[in-house]
C-alpha positions as CSV (number, residue, x, y, z in Angstrom):
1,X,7.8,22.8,-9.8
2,X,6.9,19.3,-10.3
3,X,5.7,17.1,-7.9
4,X,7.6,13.1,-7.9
5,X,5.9,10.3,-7.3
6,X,6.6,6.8,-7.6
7,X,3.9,4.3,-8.7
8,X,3.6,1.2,-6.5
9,X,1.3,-1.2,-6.6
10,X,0.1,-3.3,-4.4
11,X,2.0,-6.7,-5.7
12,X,4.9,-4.3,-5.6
13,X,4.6,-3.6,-1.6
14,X,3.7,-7.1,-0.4
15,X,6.9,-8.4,-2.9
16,X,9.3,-6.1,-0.8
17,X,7.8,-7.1,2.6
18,X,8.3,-10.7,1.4
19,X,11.6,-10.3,0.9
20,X,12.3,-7.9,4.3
21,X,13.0,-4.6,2.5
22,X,9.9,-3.2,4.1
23,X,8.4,-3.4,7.8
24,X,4.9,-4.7,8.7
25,X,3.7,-0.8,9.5
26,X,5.4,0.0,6.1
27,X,3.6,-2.4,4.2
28,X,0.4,-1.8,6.2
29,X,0.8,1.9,5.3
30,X,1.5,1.6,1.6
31,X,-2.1,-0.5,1.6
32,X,-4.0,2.0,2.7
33,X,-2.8,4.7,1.0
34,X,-3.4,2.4,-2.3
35,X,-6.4,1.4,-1.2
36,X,-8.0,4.3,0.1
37,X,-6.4,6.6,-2.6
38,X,-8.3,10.5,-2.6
39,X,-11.7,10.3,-4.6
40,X,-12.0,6.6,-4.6
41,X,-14.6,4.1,-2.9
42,X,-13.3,1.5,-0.8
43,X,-14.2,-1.5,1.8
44,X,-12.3,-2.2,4.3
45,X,-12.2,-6.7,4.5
46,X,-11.0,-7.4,8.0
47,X,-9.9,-11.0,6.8
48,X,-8.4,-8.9,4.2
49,X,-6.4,-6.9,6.7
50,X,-5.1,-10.2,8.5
């Protein structure tokens, strides 16, 4: 079996929480799992995050 995925990036989730097709804990979700994606280095910018 194939696993489905849908590639989103990170333009793509802040568009639909602009226009209210996605929730603040959505959104916030959606950039961490882009930015933390398995393998990869990443640093967390607290202004960033706000």
């Amino acid at each position: 079996m194939t696993e489905q995925h849908y590639r989103m990036t990170l333009s793509d989730a802040i568009a639909l929480y602009e226009s209210n097709d996605l929730t603040a804990k959505g959104a916030l979700k959606i950039w961490v799992r882009i930015k933390f994606k398995e393998n990869w280095s990443a640093f967390i910018d607290t202004k960033e995050v706000c």
